[in-house]
C-alpha positions in Angstrom: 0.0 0.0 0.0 1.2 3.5 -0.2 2.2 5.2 3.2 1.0 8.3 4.3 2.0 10.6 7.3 -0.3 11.9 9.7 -0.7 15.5 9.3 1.6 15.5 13.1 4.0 13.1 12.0 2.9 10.1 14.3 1.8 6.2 13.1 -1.7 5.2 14.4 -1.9 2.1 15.1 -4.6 -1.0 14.9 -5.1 0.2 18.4 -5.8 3.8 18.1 -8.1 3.1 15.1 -10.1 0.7 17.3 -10.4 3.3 20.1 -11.4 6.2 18.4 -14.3 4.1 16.8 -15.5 3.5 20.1 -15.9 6.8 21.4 -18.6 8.1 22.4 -21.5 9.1 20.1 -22.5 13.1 19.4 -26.1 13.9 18.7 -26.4 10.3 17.4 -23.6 9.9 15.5 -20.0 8.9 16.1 -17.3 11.9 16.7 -15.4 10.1 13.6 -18.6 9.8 11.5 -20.8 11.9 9.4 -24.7 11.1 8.9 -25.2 8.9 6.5 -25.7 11.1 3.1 -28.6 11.1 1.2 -28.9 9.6 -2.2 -28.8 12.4 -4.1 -25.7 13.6 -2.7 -23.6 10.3 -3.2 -20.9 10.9 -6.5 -22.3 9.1 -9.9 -21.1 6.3 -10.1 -19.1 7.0 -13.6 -17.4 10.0 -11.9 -15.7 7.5 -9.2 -12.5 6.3 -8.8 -12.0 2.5 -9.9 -10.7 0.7 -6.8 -8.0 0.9 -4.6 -6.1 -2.3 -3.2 -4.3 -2.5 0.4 -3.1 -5.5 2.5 -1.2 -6.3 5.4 -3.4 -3.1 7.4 -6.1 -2.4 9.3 -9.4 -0.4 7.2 -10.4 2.1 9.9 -12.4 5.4 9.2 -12.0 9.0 10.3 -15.0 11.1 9.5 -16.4 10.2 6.2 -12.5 8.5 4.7 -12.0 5.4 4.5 -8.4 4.6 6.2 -5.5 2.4 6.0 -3.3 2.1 9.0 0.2 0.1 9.0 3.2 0.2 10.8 4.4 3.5 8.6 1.3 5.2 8.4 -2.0 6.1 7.7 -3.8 6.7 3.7 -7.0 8.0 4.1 -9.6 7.8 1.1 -12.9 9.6 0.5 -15.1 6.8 0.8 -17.6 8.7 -1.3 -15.2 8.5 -4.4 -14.6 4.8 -3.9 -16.3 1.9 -6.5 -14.3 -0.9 -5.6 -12.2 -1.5 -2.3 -10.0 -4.3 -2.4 -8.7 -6.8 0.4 -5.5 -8.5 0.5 -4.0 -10.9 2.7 -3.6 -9.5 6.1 -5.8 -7.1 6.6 -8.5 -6.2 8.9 -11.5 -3.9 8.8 -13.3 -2.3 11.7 -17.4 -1.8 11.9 -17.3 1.5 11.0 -14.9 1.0 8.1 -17.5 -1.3 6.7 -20.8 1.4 7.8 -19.0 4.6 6.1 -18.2 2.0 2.6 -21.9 0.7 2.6 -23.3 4.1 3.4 -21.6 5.8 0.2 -22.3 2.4 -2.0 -19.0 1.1 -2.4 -18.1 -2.9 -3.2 -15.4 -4.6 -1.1 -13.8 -7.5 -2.7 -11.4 -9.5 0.0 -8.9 -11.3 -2.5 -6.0 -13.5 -1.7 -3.9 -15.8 -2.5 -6.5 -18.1 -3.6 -8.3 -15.2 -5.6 -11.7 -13.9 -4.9 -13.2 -15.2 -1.8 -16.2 -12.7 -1.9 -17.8 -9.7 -2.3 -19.7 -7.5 -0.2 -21.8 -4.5 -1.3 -23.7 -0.9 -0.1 -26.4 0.7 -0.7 -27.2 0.9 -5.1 -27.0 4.6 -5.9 -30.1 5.2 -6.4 -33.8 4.8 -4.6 -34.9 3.5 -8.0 -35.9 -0.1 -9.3 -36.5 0.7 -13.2 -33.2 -0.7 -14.3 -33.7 -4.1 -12.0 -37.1 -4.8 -13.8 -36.1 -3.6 -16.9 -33.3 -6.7 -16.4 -35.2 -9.3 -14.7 -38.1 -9.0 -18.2 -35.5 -9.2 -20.6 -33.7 -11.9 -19.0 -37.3 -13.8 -18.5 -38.0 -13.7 -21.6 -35.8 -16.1 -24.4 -36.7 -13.4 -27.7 -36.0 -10.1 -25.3 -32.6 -12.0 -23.9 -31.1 -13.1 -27.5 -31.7 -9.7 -28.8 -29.3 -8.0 -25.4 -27.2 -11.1 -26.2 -26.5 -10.5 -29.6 -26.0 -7.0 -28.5 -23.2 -7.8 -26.1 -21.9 -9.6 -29.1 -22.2 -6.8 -31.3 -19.9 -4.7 -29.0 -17.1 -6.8 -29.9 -17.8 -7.2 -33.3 -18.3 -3.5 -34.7 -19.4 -2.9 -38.4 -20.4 -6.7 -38.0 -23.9 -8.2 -38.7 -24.8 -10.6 -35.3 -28.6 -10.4 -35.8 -28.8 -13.3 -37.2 -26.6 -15.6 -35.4 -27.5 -18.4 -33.1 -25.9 -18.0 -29.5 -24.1 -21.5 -30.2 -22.1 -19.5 -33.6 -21.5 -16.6 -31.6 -19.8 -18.6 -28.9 -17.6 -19.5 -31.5 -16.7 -16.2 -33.0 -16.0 -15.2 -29.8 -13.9 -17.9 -28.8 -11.7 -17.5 -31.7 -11.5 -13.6 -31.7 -9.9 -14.4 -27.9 -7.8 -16.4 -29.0 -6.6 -14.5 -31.8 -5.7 -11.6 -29.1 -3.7 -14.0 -26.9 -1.7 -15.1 -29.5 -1.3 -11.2 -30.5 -0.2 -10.5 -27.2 1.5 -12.6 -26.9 4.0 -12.4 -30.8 3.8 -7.9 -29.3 4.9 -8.6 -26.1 7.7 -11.5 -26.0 5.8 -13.2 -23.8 5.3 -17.4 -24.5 1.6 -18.4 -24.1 0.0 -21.9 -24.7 -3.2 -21.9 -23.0 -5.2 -20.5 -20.2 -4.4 -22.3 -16.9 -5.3 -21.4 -13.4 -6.0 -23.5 -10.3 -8.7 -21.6 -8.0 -7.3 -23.6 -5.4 -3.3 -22.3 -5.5 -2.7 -19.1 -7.8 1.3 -19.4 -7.0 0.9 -22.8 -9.2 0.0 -20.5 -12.5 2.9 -19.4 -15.0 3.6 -15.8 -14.3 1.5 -14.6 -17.4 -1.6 -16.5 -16.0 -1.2 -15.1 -12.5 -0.9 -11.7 -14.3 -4.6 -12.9 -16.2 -6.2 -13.8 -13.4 -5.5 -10.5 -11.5 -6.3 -8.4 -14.2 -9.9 -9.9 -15.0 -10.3 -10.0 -10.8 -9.7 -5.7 -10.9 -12.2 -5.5 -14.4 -14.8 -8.2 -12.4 -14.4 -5.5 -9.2 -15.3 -3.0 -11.3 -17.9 -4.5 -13.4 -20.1 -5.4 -10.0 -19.7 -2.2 -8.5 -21.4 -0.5 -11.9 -24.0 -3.0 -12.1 -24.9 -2.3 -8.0 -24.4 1.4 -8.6 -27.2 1.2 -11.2 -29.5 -1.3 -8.4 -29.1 -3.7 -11.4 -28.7 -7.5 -10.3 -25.4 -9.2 -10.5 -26.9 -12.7 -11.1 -29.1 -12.1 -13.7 -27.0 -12.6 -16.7 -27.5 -12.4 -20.6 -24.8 -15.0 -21.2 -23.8 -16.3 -18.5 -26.3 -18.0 -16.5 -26.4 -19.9 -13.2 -24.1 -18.1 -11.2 -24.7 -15.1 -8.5 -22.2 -13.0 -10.7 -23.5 -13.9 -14.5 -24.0 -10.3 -15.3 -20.7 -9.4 -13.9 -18.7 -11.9 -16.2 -21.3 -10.6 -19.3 -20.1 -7.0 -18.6 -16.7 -8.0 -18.0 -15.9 -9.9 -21.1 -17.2 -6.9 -23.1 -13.5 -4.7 -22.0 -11.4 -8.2 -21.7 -9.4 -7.9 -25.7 -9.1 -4.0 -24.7 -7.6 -3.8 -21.2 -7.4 -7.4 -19.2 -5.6 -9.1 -21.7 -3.2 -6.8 -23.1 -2.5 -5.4 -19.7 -1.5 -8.7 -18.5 1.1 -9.5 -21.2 2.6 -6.3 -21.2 3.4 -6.2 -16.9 4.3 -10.2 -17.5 6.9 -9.1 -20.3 8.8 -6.7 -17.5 9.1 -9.6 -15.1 8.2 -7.7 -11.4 8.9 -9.1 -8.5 5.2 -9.4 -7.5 3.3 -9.4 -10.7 0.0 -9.2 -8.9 0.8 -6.0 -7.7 2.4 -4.5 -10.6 -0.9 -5.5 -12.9 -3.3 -4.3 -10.2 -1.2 -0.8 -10.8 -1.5 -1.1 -14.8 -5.2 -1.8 -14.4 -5.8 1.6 -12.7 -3.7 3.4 -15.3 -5.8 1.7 -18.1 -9.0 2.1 -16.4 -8.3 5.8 -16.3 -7.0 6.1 -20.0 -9.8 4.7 -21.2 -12.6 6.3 -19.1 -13.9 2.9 -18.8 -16.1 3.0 -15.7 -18.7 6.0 -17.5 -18.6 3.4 -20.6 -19.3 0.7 -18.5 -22.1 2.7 -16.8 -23.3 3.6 -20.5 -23.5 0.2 -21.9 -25.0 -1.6 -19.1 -28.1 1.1 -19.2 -28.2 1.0 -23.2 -28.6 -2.9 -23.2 -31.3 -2.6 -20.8 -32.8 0.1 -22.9 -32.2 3.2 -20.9 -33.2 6.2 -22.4 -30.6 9.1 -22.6 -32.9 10.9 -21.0 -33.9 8.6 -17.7 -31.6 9.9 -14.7 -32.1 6.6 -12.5 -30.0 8.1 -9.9 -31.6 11.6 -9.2 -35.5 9.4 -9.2 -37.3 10.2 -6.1 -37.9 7.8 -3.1 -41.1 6.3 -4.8 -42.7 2.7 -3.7 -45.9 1.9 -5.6 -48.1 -1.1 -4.9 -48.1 -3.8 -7.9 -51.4 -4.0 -9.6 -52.3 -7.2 -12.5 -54.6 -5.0 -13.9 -52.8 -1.6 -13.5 -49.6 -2.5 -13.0 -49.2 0.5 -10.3 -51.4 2.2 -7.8 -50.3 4.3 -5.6 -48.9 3.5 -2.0 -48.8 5.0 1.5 -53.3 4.6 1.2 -55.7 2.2 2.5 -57.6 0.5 0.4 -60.0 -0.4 3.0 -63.3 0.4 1.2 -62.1 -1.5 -2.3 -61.5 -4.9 -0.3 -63.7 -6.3 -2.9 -62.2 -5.4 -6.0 -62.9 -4.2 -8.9 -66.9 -4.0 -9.7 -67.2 -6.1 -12.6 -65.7 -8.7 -10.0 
């Protein structure tokens, strides 16, 4: 992690950030904390940073910052600005680490050795469920979930014609344009590559160049979830992919693998680090940035679920209607006490 000073010179320690947590609470609220913020007041979330990664620390917070406490000093982080917090070996986080991150709609991914080992999540960034249900009926539906498959497809394909493929040929397009790129890669970068080859069970077991794979598509995966939360989208119902809690994760994902995972990983294998899961988890962030992907990411998730330009899902008000199968809405927050029997033709 990167060190910083406290502002008087001194290192807090695990200690410290424990105690001040505990003191006690001011009109409500804790001394270090802030009250919750409202939704509307929470950053976008394609105007946030991309993740930050720490280990061997302890994740405290000091008003509404997210910080990092070692043995050489404290980094504090706007928690607000945050998408994706990652976890590495060794490190601890304190209750009100974890309150400020959920309160500002952060994901925390705790990562190790043995790669991902889960994910946690805040509040979406926004009161609103038009993007979930906009999700869940194309998904439900086969016609409505070829057509956003094909359009996933058609991202990777430009000036192609997809329309009329069946899922089973575009599996194989797209398995041979990813192949194609690895073998790219690898003839631009020096670096020898055979096949892809990882053990979930010990990542120090993989060739450097699939260690450097796996921790690249972990950062774009961390990033990918904490879009499709952001939005109050579902991470399990994917287009895709299918049976897994992360399917539309891996279905954004693999959209920004040719263009940043992929590449990224050959070209910090080819300079040999010491600790090349470090060194891609840096290169990541720098590609991330140069390519502004977290607002495209934001973009194409709400254009294959047919978001208008104009719908601002975020700024939509606190509104909870009651489901009607004849309506579809009423309104909520009434009694309905003198229509207990139903509609008159009934």
């Amino acid at each position: 992690m990167m060190n910083v000073q406290t502002t008087d010179g001194d290192n807090l320690t695990d200690d410290y950030v424990e105690a001040a947590e505990r003191q006690p609470k001011k009109n409500g609220h804790s001394h270090m904390g802030t009250p919750p913020p409202e939704i509307s007041e929470l950053v976008r979330a394609e105007d946030r940073l991309s993740f930050a990664y720490f280990e061997h620390c302890t994740i405290g917070r000091d008003d509404n910052a997210i910080t990092a406490t070692d043995s050489a000093g404290v980094t504090h982080i706007p928690a607000a600005t945050l998408s994706v917090l990652m976890l590495g070996p060794g490190t601890r986080v304190t209750h009100q680490a974890m309150t400020v991150i959920g309160e500002n709609g952060a994901t925390v991914i705790w990562v190790g050795e043995r790669g991902v080992r889960m994910y946690a999540f805040g509040k979406p960034l926004t009161h609103s469920s038009v993007l979930l249900q906009r999700q869940a009926a194309l998904v439900s539906n086969t016609r409505k979930r070829l057509n956003v498959a094909r359009q996933m497809y058609q991202m990777r394909f430009p000036g192609e014609d997809v329309s009329g493929l069946t899922m089973q040929q575009l599996r194989g397009r797209e398995g041979a344009r990813i192949r194609r790129v690895y073998r790219e890669c690898s003839a631009r970068t020096g670096v020898e590559w055979d096949k892809r080859t990882y053990d979930h069970d010990d990542f120090m077991a993989g060739s450097e160049i699939n260690k450097a794979l796996s921790a690249a598509h972990t950062c774009l995966y961390g990033l990918a979830h904490a879009a499709i939360v952001a939005l109050g989208c579902s991470p399990g119902l994917g287009f895709v992919h299918v049976g897994h809690e992360r399917s539309f994760v891996y279905d954004i994902a693999d959209l920004y693998k040719a263009e940043l995972s992929i590449p990224v990983a050959f070209e910090t294998a080819a300079t040999q680090p010491e600790d090349v899961g470090s060194a891609v988890r840096h290169n990541v962030r720098d590609a991330i940035y140069d390519l502004s992907l977290l607002k495209r990411m934001v973009k194409d998730i709400r254009t294959l679920l047919g978001e208008s330009s104009s719908d601002d899902v975020q700024s939509a008000g606190d509104h909870v209607g009651l489901w009607d199968e004849r309506l579809g809405e009423v309104s909520a927050g009434k009694s309905y006490a003198d229509d207990e029997w139903g509609y008159e033709e009934w």
